[in-house]
C-alpha positions as CSV (number, residue, x, y, z in Angstrom):
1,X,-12.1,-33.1,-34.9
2,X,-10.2,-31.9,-31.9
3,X,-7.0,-33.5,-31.2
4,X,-6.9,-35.2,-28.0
5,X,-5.2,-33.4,-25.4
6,X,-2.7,-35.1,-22.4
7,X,-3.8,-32.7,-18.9
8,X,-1.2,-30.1,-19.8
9,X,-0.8,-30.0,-24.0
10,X,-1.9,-26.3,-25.3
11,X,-3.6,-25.7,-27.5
12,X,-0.9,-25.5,-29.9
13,X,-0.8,-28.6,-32.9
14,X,0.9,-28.0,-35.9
15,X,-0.3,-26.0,-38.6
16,X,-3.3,-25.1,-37.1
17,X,-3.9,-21.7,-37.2
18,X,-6.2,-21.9,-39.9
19,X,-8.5,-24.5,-38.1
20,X,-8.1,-22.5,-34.7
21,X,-9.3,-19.1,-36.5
22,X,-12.3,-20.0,-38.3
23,X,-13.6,-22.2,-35.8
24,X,-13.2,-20.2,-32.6
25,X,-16.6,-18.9,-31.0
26,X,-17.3,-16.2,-27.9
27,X,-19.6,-17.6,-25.0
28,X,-19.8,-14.7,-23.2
29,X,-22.8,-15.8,-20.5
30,X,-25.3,-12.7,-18.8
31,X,-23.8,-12.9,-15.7
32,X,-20.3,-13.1,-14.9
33,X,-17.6,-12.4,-12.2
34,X,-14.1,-13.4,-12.4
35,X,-13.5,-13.6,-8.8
36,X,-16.7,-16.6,-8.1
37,X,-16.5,-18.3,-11.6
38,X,-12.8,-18.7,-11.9
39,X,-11.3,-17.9,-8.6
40,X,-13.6,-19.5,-6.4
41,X,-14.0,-22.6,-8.9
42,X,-10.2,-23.2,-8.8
43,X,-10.4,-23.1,-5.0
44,X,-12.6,-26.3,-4.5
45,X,-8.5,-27.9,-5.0
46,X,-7.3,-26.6,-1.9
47,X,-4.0,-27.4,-2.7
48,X,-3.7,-25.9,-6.1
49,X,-1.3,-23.3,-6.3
50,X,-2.4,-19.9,-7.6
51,X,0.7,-17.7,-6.6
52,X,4.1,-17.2,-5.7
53,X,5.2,-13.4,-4.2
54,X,8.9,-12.9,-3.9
55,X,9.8,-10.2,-1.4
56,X,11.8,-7.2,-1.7
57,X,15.2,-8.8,-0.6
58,X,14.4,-12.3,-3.1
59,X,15.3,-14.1,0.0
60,X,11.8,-15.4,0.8
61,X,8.2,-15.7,-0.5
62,X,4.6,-15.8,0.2
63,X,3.2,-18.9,-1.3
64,X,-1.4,-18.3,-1.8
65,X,-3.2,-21.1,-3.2
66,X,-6.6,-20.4,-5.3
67,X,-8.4,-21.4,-1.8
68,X,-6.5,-18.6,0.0
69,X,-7.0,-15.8,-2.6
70,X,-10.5,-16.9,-2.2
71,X,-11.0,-16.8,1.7
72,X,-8.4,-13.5,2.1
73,X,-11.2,-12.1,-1.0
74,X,-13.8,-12.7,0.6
75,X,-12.2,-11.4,4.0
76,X,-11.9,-7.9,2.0
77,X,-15.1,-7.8,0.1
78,X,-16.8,-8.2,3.6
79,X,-14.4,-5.2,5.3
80,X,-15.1,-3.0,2.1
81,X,-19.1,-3.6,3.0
82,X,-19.2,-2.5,6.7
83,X,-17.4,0.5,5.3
84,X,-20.5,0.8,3.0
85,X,-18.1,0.7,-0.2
86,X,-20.5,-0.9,-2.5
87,X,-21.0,-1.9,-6.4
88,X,-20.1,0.5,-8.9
89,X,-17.7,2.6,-6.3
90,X,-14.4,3.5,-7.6
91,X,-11.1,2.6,-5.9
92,X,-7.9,3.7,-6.2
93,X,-5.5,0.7,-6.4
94,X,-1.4,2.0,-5.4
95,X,0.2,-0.7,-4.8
96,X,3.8,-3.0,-5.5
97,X,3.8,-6.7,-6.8
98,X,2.4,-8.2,-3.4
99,X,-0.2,-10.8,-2.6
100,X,-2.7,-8.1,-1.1
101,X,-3.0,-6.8,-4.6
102,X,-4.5,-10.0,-5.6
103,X,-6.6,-9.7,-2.6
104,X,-8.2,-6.8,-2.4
105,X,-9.2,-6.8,-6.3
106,X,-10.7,-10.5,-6.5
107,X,-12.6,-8.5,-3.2
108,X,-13.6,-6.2,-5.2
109,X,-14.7,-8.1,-8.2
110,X,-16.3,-10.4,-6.0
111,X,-18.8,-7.0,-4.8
112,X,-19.0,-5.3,-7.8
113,X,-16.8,-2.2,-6.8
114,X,-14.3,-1.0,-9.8
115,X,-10.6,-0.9,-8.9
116,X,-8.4,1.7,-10.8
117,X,-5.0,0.2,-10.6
118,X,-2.7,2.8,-10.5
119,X,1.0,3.1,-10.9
120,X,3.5,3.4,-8.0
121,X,5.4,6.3,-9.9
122,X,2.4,8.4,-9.1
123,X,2.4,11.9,-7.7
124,X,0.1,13.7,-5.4
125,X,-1.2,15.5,-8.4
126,X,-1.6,12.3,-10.5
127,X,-3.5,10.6,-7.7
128,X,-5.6,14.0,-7.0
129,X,-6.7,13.8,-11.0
130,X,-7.4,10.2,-10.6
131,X,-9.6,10.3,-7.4
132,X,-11.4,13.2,-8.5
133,X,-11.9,12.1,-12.3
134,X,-13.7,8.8,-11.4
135,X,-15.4,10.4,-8.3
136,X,-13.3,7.8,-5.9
137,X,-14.5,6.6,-2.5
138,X,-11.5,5.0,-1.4
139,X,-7.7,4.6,-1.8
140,X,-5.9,1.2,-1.3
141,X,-2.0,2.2,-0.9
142,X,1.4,1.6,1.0
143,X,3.5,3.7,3.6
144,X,5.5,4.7,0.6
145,X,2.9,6.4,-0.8
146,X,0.9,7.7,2.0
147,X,2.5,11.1,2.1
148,X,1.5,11.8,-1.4
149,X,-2.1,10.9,-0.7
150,X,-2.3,13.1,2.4
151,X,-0.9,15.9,0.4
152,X,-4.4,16.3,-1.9
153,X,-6.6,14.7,0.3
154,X,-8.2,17.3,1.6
155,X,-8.8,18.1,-2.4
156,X,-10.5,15.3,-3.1
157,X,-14.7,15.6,-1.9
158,X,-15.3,12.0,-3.1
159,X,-12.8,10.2,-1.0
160,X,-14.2,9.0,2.3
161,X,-11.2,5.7,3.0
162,X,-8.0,5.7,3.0
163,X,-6.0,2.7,4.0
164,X,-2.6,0.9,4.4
165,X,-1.9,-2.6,3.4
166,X,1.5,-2.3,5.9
167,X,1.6,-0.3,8.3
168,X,-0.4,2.2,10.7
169,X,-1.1,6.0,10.5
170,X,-3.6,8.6,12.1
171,X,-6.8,9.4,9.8
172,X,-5.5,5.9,8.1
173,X,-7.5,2.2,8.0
174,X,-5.4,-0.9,9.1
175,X,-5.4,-3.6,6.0
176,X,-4.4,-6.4,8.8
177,X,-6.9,-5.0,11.3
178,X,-9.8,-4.5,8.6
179,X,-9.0,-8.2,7.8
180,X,-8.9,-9.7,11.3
181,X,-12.6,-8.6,11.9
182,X,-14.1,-9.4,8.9
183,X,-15.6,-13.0,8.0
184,X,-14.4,-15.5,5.6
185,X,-17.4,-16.9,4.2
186,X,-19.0,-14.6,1.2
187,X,-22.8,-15.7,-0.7
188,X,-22.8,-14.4,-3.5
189,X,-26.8,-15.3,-4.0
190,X,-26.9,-12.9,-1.0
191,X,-25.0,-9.7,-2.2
192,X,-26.1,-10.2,-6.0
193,X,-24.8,-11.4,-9.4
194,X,-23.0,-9.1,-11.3
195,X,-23.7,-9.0,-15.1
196,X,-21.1,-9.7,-17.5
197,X,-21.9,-6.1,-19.4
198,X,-21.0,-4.5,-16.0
199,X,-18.0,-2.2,-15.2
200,X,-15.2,-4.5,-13.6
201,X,-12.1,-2.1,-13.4
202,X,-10.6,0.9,-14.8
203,X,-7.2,1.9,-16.6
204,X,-6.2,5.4,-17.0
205,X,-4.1,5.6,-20.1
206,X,-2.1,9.0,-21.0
207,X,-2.1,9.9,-24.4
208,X,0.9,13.0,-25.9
209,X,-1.7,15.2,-25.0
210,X,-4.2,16.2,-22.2
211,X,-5.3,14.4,-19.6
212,X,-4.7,10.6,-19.5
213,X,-7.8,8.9,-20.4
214,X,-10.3,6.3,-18.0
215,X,-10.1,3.3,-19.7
216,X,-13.9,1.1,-18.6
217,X,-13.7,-2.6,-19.0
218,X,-15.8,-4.5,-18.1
219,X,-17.0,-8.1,-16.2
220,X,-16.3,-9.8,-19.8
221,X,-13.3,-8.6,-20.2
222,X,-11.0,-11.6,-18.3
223,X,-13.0,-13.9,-20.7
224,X,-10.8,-12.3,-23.8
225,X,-8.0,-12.5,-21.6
226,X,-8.6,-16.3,-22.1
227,X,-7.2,-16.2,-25.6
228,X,-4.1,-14.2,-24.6
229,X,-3.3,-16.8,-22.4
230,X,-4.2,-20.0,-24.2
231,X,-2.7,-18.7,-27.2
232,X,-0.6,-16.2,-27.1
233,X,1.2,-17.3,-24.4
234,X,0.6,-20.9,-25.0
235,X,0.0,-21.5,-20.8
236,X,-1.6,-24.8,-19.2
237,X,-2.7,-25.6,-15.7
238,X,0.4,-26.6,-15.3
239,X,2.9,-23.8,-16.0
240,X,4.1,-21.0,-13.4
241,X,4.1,-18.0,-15.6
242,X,6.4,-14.6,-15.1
243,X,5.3,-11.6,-16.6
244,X,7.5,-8.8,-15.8
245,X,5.3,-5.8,-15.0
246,X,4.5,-3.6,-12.5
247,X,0.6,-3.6,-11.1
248,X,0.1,0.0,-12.7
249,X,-0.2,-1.0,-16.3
250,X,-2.7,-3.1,-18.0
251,X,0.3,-5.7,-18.6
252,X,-0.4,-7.0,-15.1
253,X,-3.8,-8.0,-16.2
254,X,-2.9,-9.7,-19.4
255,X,0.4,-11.5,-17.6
256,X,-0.7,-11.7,-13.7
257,X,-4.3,-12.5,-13.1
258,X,-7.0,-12.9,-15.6
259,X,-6.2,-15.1,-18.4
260,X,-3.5,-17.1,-16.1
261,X,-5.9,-18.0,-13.3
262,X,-8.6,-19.0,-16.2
263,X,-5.8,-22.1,-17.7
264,X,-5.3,-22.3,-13.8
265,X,-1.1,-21.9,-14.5
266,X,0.3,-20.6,-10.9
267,X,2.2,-16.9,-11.6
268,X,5.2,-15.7,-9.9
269,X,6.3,-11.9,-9.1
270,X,8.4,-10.1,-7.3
271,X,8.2,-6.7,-5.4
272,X,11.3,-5.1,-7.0
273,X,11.0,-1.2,-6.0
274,X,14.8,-0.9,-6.7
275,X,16.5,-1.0,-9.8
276,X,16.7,-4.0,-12.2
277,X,18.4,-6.8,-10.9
278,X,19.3,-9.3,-14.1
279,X,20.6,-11.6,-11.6
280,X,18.4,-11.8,-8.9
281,X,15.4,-12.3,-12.1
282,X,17.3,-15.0,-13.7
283,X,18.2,-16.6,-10.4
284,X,14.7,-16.8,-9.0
285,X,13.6,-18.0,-12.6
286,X,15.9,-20.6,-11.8
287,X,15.1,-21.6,-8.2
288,X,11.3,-21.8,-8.5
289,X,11.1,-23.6,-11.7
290,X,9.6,-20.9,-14.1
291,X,8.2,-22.4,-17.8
292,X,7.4,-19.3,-19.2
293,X,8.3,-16.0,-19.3
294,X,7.2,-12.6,-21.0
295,X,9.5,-9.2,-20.9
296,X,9.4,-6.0,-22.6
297,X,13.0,-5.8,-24.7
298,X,14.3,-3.5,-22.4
299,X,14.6,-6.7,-19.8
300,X,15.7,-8.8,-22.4
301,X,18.8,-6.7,-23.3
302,X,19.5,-6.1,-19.2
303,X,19.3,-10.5,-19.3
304,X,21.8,-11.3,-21.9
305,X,24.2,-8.9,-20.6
306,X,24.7,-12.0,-17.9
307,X,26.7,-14.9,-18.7
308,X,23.4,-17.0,-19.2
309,X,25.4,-20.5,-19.1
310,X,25.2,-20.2,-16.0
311,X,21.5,-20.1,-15.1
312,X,20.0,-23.6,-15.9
313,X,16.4,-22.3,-16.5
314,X,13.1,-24.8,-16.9
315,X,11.7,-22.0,-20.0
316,X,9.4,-23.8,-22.5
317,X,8.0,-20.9,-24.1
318,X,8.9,-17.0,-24.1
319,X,6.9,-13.5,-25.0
320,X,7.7,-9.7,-25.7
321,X,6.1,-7.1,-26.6
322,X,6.4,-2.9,-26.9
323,X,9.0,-1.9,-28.9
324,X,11.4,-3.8,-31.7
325,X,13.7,-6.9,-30.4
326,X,17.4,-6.3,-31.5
327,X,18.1,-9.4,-33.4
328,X,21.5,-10.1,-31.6
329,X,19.1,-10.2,-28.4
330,X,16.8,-13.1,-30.0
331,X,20.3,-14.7,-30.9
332,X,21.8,-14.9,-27.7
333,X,18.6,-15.9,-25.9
334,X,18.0,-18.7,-28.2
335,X,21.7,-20.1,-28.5
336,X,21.3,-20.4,-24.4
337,X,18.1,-21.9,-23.9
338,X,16.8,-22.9,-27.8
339,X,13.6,-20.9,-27.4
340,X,12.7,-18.1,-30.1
341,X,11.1,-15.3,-28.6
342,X,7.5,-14.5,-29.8
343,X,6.4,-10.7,-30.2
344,X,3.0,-10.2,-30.2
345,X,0.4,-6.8,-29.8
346,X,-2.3,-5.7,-28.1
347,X,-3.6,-2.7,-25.5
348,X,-5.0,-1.4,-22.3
349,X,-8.3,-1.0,-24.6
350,X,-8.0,-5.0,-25.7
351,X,-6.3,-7.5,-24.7
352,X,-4.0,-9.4,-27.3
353,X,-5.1,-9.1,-30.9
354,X,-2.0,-9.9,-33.2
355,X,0.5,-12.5,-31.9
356,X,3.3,-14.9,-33.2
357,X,2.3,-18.5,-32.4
358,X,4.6,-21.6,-31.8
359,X,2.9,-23.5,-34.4
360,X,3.4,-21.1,-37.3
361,X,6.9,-19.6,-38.4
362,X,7.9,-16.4,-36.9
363,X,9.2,-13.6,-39.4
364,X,11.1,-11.3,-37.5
365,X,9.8,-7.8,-36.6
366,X,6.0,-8.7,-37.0
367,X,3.5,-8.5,-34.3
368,X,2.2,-11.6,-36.4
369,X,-1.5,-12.9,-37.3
370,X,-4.9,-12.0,-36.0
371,X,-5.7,-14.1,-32.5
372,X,-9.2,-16.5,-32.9
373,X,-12.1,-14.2,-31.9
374,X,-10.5,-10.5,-33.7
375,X,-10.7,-9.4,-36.9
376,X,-8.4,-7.1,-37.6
377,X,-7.6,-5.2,-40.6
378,X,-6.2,-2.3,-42.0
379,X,-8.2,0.5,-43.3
380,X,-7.8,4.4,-44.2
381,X,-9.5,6.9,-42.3
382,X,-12.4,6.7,-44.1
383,X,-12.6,2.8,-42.5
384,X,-11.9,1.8,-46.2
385,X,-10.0,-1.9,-45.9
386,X,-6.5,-1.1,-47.8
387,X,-4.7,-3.3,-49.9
388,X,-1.8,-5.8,-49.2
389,X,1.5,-3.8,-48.0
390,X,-0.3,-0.3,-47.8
391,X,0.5,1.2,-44.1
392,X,-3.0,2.2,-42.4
393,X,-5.0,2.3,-39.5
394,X,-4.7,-1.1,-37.2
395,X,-8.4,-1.5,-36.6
396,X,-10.7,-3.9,-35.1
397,X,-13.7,-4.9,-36.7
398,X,-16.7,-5.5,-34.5
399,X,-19.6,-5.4,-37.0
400,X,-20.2,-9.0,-36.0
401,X,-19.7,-10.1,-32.7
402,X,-17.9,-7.2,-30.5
403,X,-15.0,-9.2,-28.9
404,X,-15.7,-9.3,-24.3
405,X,-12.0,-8.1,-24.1
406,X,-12.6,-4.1,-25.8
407,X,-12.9,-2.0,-23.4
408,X,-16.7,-0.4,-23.2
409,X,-15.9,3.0,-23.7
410,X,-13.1,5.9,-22.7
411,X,-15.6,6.7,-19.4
412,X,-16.8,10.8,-19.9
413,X,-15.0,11.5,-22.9
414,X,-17.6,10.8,-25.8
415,X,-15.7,12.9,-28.5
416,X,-12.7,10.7,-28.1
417,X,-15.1,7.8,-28.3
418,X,-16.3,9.3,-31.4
419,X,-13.0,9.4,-32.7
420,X,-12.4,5.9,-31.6
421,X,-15.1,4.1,-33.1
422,X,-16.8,4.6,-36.7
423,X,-18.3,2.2,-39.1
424,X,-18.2,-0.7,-37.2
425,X,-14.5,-0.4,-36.4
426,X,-11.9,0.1,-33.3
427,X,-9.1,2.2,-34.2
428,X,-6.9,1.2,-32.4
429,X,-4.3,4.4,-32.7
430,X,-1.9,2.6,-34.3
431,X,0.1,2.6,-37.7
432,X,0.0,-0.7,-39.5
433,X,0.9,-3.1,-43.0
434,X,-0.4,-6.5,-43.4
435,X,1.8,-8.5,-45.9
436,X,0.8,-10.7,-48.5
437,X,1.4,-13.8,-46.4
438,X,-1.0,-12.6,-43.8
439,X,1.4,-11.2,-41.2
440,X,0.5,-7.7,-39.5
441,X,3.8,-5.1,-39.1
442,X,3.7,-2.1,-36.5
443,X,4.8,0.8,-37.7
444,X,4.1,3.6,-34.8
445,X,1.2,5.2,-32.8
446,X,-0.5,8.2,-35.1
447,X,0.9,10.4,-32.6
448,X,4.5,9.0,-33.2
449,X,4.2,8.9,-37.4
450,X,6.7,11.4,-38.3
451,X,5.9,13.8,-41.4
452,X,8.9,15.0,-43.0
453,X,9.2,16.4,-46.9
454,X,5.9,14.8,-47.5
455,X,6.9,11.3,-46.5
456,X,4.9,9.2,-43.4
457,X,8.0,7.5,-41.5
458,X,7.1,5.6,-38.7
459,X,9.6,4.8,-35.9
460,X,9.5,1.5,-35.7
461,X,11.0,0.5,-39.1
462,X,14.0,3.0,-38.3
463,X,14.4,2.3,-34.5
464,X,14.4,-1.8,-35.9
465,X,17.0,-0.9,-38.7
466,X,19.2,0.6,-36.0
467,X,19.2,-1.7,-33.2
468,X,20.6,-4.3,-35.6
469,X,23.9,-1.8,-36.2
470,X,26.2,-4.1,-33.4
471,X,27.3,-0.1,-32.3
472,X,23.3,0.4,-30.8
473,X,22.2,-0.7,-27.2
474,X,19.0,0.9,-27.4
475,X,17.6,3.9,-29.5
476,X,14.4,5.9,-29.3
477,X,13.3,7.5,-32.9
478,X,10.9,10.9,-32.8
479,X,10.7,13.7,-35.2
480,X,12.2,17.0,-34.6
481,X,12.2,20.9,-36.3
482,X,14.3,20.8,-39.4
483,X,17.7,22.7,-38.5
484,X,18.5,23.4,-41.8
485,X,15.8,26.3,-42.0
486,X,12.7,24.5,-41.6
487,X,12.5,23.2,-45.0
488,X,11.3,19.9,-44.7
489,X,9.6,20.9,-41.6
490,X,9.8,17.6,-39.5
491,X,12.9,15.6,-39.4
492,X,14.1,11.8,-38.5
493,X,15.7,12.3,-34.9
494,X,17.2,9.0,-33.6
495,X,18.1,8.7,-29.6
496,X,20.9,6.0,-29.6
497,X,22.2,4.4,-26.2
498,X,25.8,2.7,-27.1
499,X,26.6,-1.1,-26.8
500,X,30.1,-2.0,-24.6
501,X,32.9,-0.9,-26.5
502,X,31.2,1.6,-28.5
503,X,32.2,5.9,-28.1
504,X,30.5,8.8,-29.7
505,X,31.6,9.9,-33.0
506,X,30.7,11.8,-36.4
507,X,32.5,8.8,-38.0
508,X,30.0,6.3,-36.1
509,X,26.7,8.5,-36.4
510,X,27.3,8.6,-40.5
511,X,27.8,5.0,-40.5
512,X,24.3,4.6,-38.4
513,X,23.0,6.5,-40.9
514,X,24.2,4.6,-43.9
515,X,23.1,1.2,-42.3
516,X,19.6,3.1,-41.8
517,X,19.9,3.9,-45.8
518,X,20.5,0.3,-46.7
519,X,18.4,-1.4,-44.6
520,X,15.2,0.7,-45.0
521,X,14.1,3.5,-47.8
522,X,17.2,6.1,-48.2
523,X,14.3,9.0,-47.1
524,X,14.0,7.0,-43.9
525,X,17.8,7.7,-42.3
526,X,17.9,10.1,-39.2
527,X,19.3,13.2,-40.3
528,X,20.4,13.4,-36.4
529,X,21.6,11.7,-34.0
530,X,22.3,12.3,-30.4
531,X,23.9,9.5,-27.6
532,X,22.6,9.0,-24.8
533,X,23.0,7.2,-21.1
534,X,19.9,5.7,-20.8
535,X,16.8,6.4,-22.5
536,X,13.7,7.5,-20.2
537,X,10.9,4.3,-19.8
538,X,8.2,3.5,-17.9
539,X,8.6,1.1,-15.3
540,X,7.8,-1.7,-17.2
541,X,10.7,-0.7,-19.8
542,X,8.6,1.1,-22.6
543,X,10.7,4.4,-24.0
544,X,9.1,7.1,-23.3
545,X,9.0,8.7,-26.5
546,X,6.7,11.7,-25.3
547,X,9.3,13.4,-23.1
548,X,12.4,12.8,-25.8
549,X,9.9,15.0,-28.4
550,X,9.4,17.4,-25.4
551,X,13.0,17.5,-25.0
């Protein structure tokens, strides 16, 4: 029997993981769109706050109910129809961590037209590729990326709109002026239903090689999202959520706008196009009351560098994900504020799959147990299920029900599809062990598994066994040509940034290496190590491992 529930308990009891899992069901109706059936629903409050938009100096913000979003959504879904953008078109999204983000996309929903969100690190020749890849009509961008769109414009035979969310320029559409004329009121009886099996948006993913890949989600896929936020990050109606991501990445939709505005918890963000500012993050957190938080490790270990007594923070629950959390990290966090933080996994082709759960104890390093509604397991490449410790494929099994958060397919590339799916199975790309307690371990992206004297070493385990030396910051682990004559062909190479205090040293890099020895399997150790500044990341702090094996 379900427990009974005050307005804002999770869904979180003790020890129930077990109950949670077996009993947990899809509904997944025929027709479905985010932006009338959880927006719009939300709205009929017209008080109930759906989002708080710091600006670029912190000083001020732009507070949007659920009724706003829904009015300003339906303002752009009626501008994008006297331009005769209609359902199925393809826009290209540029744009920072602003309310008009929100807006135009819930629009879009709303119609039927597929945003691609795209990040603001983009170049001309990124956003020519992306326009002319998915045959785009229209791109939705800033002055500060303007130039780079005019620069390939003229390349790109699909795309009939451009416009600015901020400002004015010849050949350009206004945002503001597109908005002013268009009507508030949108019926969805009269411009159609839009079936949940429909394309909603699309991700373009890069991969080591080639061409990054159109990722095609579609109208179902918020409704997975509904388990990342109830469960993974344990959120209520009554939470205001941070997820520290730029619009870009599919991390903005699994921390600021599908499973969120499904609980109804308000989410906060802030247009930083700067650099990382640990103070203005942790003094915001303060001022407008957040209770829970999620952050790649990179932000973490920027946080904690801070004297955090002094930042009285209203933090109930806290998330990472992307790389390994050095333990002194998860120390310091939890000696301020008492809160573990809970790792979990997932990608732009699902949305979260493995997690660590406040009812269940955490064991350090894992990505943790399956989330109610996946089935994942660990298989060879012949999809044969392997046994209890034995690294493997991470896969998803969908020979039952397929889950509404997988993606439908990598759009016009059928042999990677092939690749992709077989006997039932997602493989997800990623390296894996479950243990004999039930717990899943990430060991590294196939692409990232290094091969070296016949051994599989995945950088994980050996970036995880460094960052716990006191001497490491930060390290990045890839594999490089053997220098000693190419006989083991592939070799451990470990990219270490230096803690406070710490120098460059032959003495220090063959003491890393002998932690490495005893901490993981001897065969494991880097045979070199080279210091760094600063390792190269995305913008939402995930090393960029691709450019260190370049390099």
């Amino acid at each position: 029997m379900k427990a009974k529930e005050t307005k804002c308990d999770t869904v979180f009891k003790k020890d129930r993981y077990e109950e949670l899992y077996k009993t947990f069901t899809w509904k997944v109706p025929t027709h479905y769109n985010f932006g009338f059936d959880v927006v719009d629903q939300w709205a009929e409050d017209r008080t109930k706050l759906a989002l708080i938009s710091i600006d670029r100096t912190g000083e001020k913000a732009r507070y949007h109910t659920f009724y706003d979003l829904k009015v300003q959504s339906n303002q752009f879904a009626n501008a994008l129809r006297k331009l005769g953008v209609k359902k199925g078109d393809r826009v290209l999204v540029i744009l920072q961590s602003i309310p008009e983000w929100y807006i135009a996309l819930i629009g879009m929903f709303k119609l039927g037209v597929v945003p691609m969100p795209g990040t603001v690190l983009l170049t001309s020749k990124d956003i020519e590729y992306r326009v002319n890849r998915s045959e785009a009509c229209m791109v939705l961008t800033d002055l500060d990326h303007a130039d780079r769109v005019e620069a390939v414009k003229k390349n790109c035979k699909t795309l009939n709109h451009i416009m600015l969310v901020d400002g004015k320029r010849d050949g350009w559409l206004n945002y503001t002026e597109e908005m002013k004329d268009s009507s508030r009121e949108l019926s969805q009886k009269e411009i159609g239903k839009t079936r949940a099996d429909e394309p909603l948006l699309i991700y373009f993913t890069s991969g080591t090689t080639g061409h990054p890949k159109m990722v095609l989600h579609t109208h179902s896929y918020p409704l997975g999202h509904e388990v990342t936020a109830k469960f993974a990050q344990a959120l209520t109606k009554c939470d205001l959520h941070w997820t520290v991501s730029e619009t870009g990445w599919a991390k903005a939709a699994w921390g600021k706008l599908f499973g969120q505005m499904i609980v109804g918890a308000a989410i906060i963000q802030w247009e930083t196009p700067g650099r990382f500012d640990a103070d203005g993050l942790l003094r915001a957190m303060e001022k407008y009351g957040v209770t829970t938080f999620c952050a790649p490790p990179t932000v973490y270990r920027m946080l904690i560098q801070m004297d955090l007594s002094q930042y009285k923070l209203k933090l109930r629950h806290c998330m990472s994900a992307g790389e390994p959390l050095n333990p002194e990290v998860i120390r310091v966090w939890k000696d301020a504020y008492g809160l573990e933080i809970y790792d979990f996994f997932g990608q732009t082709e699902t949305v979260c799959v493995l997690s660590n759960f406040p009812f269940m104890p955490i064991k350090y390093g894992s990505v943790g147990k399956p989330t109610p509604g996946h089935d994942v397991r660990i298989v060879n490449d012949d999809a044969k299920e392997l046994r209890t410790n034995e690294v493997g494929n991470i896969a998803l099994y969908i020979g039952g029900v397929r889950p509404p958060g997988l993606f439908k397919e990598y759009w016009k590339d059928p042999d990677i599809m092939k690749r992709s799916f077989k006997d039932n199975y997602y493989f997800t790309g990623d390296q894996g062990y479950k243990d004999q307690d039930g717990y899943f371990w990430f060991v590294g992206r196939d692409d990232d598994i290094i091969k070296s004297s016949g051994y599989r070493i995945g950088p994980f385990e050996v970036e995880s066994a460094l960052i716990e030396h006191d001497a490491v910051a930060e390290c990045a682990v890839v594999g490089a040509p053997d220098p000693e004559g190419g006989i083991r062909g592939t070799v451990v190479k470990a990219y270490v940034v230096l803690a406070k205090g710490y120098k460059p040293s032959e003495t220090l890099t063959k003491e890393l290496q002998d932690h490495v020895k005893k901490v993981t399997a001897p065969y494991k150790y880097p045979r070199i190590i080279e210091y760094m500044e600063e390792l190269p990341k995305t913008i939402s702090g995930k090393i960029l491992r691709r450019e260190l094996r370049n390099k």
